[in-house]
N, C-alpha and C positions, 0 to 999 in steps of 0.2 A: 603950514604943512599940507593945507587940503590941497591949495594950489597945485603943486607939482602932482600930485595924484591924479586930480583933473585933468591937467593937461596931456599925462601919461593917457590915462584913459580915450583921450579925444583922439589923440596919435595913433593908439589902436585902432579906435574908429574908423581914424582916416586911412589906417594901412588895407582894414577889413574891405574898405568900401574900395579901396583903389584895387584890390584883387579881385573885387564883382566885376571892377570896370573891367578889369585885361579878359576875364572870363568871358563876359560880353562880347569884349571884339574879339576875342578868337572866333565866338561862336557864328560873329557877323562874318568872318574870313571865309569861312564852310559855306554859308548860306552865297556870299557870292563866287565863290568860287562853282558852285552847282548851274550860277546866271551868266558863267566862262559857258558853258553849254548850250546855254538854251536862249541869251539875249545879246543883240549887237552890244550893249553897254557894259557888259560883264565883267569886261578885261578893266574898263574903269573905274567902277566902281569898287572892283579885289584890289587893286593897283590905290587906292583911294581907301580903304578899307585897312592895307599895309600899315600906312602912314599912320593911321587911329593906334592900331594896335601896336606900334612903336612908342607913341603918345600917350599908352596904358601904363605899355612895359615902363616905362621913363618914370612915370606920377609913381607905379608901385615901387621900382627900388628908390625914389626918394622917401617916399612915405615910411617904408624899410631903414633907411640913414635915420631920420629921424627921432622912429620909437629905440633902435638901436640906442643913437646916439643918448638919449631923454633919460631911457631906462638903464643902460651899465652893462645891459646882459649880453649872451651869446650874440654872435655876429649871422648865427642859422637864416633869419631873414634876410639878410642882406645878401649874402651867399645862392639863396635862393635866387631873389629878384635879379639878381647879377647872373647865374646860369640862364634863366628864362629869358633876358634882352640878349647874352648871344646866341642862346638857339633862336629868338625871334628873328636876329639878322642872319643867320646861318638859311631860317627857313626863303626869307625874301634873295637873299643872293639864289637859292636854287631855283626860285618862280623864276626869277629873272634869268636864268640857265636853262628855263625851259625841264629840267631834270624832275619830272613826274613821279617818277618809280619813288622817288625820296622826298620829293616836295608833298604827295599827299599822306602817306603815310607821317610824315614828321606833322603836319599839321594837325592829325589825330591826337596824334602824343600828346601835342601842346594844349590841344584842347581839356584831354583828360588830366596832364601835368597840372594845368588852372583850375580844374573843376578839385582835384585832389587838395589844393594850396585853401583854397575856398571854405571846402570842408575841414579842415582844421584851423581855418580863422573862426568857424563859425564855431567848433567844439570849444576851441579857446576862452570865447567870447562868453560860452555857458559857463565853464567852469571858474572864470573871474566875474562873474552876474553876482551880485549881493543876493543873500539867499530870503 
């Protein structure tokens, strides 16, 4: 019986750590998208930067299927990670439309939407901590 406890536990871990990840590259998004301004290689590296934070969004709702799946419970994570990859692709269809007015303000959002998701993996995480 400890098994599947463990592995629950692990699954969290990996859900936790794959929301640092999407956090992260939002946060990398901001940071290049500031070097759209200021460096010839800017456009490539946000454009390259996309694809990561695709690659985030992807790892979180699997890792989301998974404890889902493990644990029995509510589908709220999944739901979650599932809104955040289509405004992820909502956000890069608008970069790619050039559509500023929407493309930077939405990438605020997503950032703080991550940073939000984060801090309630992390509350989470305390409150199933053995005491």
């Amino acid at each position: 019986m400890s098994t599947p406890t463990r592995t629950r536990r692990g699954s969290v871990t990996v859900l936790h750590a794959a929301i640092a990840v999407q956090t992260l590259a939002v946060l990398v998004q901001a940071v290049t998208a500031g070097l759209l301004l200021s460096a010839s290689h800017g456009m490539a590296l946000h454009s390259l930067g996309a694809r990561a934070l695709v690659a985030a969004v992807l790892l979180h709702l699997a890792a989301a299927i998974v404890v889902w799946r493990q644990s029995g419970g509510p589908p709220g994570p999944v739901l979650q990670a599932s809104g955040f990859l289509a405004v992820t692709l909502a956000q890069i269809a608008l970069g790619i439309a050039e559509v500023t007015a929407l493309h930077v303000p939405l990438g605020v959002v997503m950032f703080g939407g991550s940073v939000l998701q984060l801090a309630r993996a992390a509350a989470e995480r305390r409150t199933r901590a053995p005491a």
